[in-house]
C-alpha positions in Angstrom: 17.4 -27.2 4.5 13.7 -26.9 3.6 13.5 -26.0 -0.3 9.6 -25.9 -0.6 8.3 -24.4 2.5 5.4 -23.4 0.4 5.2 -24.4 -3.6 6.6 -21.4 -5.0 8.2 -19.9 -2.0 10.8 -21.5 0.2 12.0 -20.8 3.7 15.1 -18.6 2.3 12.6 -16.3 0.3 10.6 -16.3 3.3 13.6 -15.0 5.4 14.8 -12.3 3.1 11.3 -11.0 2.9 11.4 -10.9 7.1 15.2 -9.3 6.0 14.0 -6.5 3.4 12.5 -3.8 5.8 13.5 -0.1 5.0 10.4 0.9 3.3 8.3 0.7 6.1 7.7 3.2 8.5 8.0 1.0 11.7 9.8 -2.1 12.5 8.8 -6.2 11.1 6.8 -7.1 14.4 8.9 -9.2 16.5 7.6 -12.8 17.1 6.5 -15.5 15.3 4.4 -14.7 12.0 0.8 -16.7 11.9 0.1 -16.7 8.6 0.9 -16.4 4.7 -0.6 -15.0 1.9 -0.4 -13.6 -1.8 -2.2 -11.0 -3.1 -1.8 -11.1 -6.4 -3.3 -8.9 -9.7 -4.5 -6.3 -7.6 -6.7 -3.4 -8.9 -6.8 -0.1 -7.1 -9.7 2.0 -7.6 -9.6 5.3 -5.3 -11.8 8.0 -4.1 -11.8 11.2 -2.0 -14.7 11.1 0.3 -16.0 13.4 2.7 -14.7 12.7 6.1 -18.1 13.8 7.7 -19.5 10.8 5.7 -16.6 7.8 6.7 -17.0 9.2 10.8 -19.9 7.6 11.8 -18.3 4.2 9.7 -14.9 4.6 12.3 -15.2 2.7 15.9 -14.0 4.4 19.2 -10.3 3.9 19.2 -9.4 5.1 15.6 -9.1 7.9 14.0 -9.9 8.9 10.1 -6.5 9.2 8.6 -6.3 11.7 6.2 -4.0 13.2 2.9 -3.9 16.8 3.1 -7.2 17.2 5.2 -9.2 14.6 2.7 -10.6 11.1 3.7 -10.1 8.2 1.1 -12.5 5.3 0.5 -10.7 2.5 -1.5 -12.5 -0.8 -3.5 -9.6 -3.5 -4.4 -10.5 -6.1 -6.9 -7.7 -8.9 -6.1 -6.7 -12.5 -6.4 -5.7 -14.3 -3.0 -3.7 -17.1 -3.2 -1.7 -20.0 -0.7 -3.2 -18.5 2.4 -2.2 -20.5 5.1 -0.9 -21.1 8.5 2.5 -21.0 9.3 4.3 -24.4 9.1 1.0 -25.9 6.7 0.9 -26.4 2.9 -1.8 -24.5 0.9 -5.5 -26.0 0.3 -5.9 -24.8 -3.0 -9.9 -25.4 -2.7 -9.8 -22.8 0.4 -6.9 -20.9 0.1 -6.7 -19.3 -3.3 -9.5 -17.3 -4.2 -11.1 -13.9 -5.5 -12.0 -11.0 -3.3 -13.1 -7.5 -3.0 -12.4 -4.7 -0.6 -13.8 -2.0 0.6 -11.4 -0.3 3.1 -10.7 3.2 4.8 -7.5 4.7 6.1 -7.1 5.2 10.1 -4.5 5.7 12.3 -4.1 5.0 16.5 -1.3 4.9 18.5 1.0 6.8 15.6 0.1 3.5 12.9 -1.3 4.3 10.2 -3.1 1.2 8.6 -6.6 0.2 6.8 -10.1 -0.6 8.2 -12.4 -2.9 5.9 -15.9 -1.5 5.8 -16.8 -4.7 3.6 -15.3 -7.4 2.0 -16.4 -9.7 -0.6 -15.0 -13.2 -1.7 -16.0 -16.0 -4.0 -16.3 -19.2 -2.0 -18.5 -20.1 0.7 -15.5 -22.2 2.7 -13.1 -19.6 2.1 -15.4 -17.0 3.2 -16.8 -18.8 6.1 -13.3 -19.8 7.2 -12.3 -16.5 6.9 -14.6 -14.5 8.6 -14.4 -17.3 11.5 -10.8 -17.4 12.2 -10.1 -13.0 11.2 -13.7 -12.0 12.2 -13.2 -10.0 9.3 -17.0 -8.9 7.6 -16.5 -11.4 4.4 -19.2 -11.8 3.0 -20.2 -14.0 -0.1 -20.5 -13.0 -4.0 -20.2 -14.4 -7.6 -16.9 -13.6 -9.5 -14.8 -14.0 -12.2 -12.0 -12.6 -13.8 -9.1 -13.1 -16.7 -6.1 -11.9 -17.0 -8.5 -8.2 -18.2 -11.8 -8.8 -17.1 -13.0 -8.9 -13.2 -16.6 -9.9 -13.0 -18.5 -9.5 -9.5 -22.3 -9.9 -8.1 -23.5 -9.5 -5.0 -26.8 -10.6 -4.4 -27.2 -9.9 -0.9 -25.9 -6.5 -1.1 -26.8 -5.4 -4.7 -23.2 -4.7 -5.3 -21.7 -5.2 -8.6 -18.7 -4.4 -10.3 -17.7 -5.2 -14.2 -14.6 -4.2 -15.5 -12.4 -4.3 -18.1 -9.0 -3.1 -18.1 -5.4 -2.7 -19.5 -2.7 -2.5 -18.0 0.3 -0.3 -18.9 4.0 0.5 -17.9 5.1 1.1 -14.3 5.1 3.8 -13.0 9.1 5.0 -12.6 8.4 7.1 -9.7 5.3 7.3 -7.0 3.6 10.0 -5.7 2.9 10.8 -2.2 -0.6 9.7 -2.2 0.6 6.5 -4.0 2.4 5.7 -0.9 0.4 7.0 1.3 -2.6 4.7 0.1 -0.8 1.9 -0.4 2.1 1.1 2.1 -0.3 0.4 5.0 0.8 -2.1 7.4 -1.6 -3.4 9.7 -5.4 -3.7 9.7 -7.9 -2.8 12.3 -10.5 -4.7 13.2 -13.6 -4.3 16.1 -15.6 -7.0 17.2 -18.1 -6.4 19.9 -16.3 -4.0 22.2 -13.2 -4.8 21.3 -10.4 -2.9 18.8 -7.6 -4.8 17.4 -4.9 -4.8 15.2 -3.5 -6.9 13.0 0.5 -6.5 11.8 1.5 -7.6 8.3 4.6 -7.1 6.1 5.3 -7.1 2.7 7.5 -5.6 0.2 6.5 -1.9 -1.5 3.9 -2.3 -4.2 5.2 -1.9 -7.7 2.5 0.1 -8.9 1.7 0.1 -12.8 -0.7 2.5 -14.7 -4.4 1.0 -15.7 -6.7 2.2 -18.8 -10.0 1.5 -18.5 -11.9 -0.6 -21.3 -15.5 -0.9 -19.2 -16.3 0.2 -15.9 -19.6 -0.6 -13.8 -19.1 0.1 -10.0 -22.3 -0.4 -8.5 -21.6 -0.1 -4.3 -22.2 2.4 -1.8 -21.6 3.1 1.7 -23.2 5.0 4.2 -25.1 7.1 1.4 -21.8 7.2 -0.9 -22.8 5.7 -4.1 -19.9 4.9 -6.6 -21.8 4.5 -10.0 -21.7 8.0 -11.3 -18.1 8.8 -9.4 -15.4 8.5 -11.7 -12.3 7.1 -9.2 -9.9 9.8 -8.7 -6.7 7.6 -9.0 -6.6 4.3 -10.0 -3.6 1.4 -10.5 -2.6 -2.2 -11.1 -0.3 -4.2 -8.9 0.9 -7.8 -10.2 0.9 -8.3 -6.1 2.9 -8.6 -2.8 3.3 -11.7 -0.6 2.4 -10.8 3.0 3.3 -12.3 6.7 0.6 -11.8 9.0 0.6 -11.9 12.9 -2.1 -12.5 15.0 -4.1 -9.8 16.1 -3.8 -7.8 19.2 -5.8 -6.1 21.2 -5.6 -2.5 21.5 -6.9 -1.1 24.9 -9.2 1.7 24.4 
C-alpha cells in the first residue's frame, strides 16, 4: 500500500476524494487524472459587471454565464501548493507558490465553469512552467502574504492589490450565488483558434465570512476599474485540493 503518495496526502485520501461526488452537478470525469494541486487560503473578492463590458473579453464557443441576468467578474488572492503530475512528488521551489486570478463565469455545452482573463503568480519558474504546460495567461508579479496580509505588484501591468483582512466564522448555510460562484468545475481555455476545456474536481468550498482591515484593489479590465468599486460579496476559504485532467478540445 502507498502511505505518502504525496506528503500530506496519500493514495486512500486521494481515492475518497475521486469517491465523494454528490455536490457536483456532473459526473468525476472518467480516466486518468493528470495533475494535483492545493489551493489553499483563498480570498474571494466579487463583483457584478456589466455583461456588455465582459462580451467582447468571451471567445467564440462560450457563452457569458450569468446569476439572474447579471455577469460576475471575480479576483482570487490564493496560495498554491504540491502541484504536480500524477505519479511525481512535489518541487517545493516550483510547485507551491502565490497567485492571483482574474476570472469570468461561462458556460458551453450545458457546463458551467470559469474563464481567466488574467492571472498573476510570484515566481518566474512557476509561472513560466505554467503558462508553458496550461497555456494559461500567467503572468509575473511581486507578492507576499501572512496569515492576514496579501501583498501584490505588478509592474508590467500596473496592478496592485494590498490587503488586510480577518477572517470570521463559517458561514452555516450558502446562498445561491455562493454556489453559483464557487462550485465551478472546469476551466476554459483559447489558444489560437482553438477552445478547450479543462475538468477538475474537488470537494464544496467551506466558505467563511471576511472583515476587511485595508483594502487597495488597483486592476481593471476592459475599461472596468476596481479601485473605487467596493466588491459586492466577498469570502475566505482555508482551500480545496483539486484533480485536474488534461484539457480537451471542444469543437467549435
Amino acid at each position: 500500500m502507498i502511505k505518502n503518495w504525496f506528503p500530506g496526502y496519500s493514495l486512500a485520501d486521494l481515492n475518497a476524494l475521486l469517491k465523494e461526488s454528490s455536490h457536483r452537478p456532473w459526473p468525476v470525469p472518467e480516466g486518468k487524472w493528470q495533475y494535483y494541486q492545493e489551493w489553499n487560503e483563498v480570498l474571494f473578492f466579487h463583483w457584478k459587471v456589466p455583461a456588455a463590458l465582459l462580451k467582447p473579453l468571451i471567445p467564440a464557443g462560450l457563452e457569458l454565464d450569468l446569476f439572474e441576468n447579471e455577469a460576475w467578474i471575480s479576483l482570487v488572492p490564493f496560495t498554491m501548493q504540491k502541484i504536480s503530475p500524477a505519479g511525481l512528488p512535489p518541487l517545493t521551489f516550483i510547485s507551491d507558490f502565490h497567485e492571483i486570478n482574474l476570472r469570468t463565469y461561462v458556460v458551453t455545452e450545458g457546463k458551467p465553469g470559469v474563464f481567466f482573463l488574467n492571472i498573476e503568480a510570484e515566481k518566474h519558474l512557476s509561472v513560466w512552467i505554467a503558462k508553458l504546460l496550461s497555456g494559461l495567461p500567467y503572468g509575473k508579479a511581486t507578492m507576499q502574504r501572512n496569515k492576514n496580509t496579501y501583498l501584490s505588484r505588478n509592474a508590467a501591468k500596473g496592478f496592485n492589490l494590498d490587503l488586510e483582512f480577518e477572517v470570521k466564522a463559517f458561514l452555516q448555510s450558502k446562498s445561491k450565488l455562493d454556489l453559483w460562484l464557487s462550485e465551478r468545475y472546469c476551466l476554459y481555455l483559447n489558444q489560437g483558434q482553438k477552445l478547450y476545456r479543462y475538468e477538475i474536481h474537488h470537494l464544496e468550498w467551506q466558505i467563511a465570512a471576511m472583515e476587511l482591515k485595508k483594502t487597495t484593489i488597483d486592476y481593471q479590465i476592459n475599461g472596468f476599474c476596481f479601485t473605487d468599486r467596493t466588491p459586492d460579496l466577498i469570502g475566505y476559504s482555508p482551500g480545496v485540493k483539486v484533480l485536474a485532467w488534461a484539457r480537451q478540445e471542444i469543437k467549435t
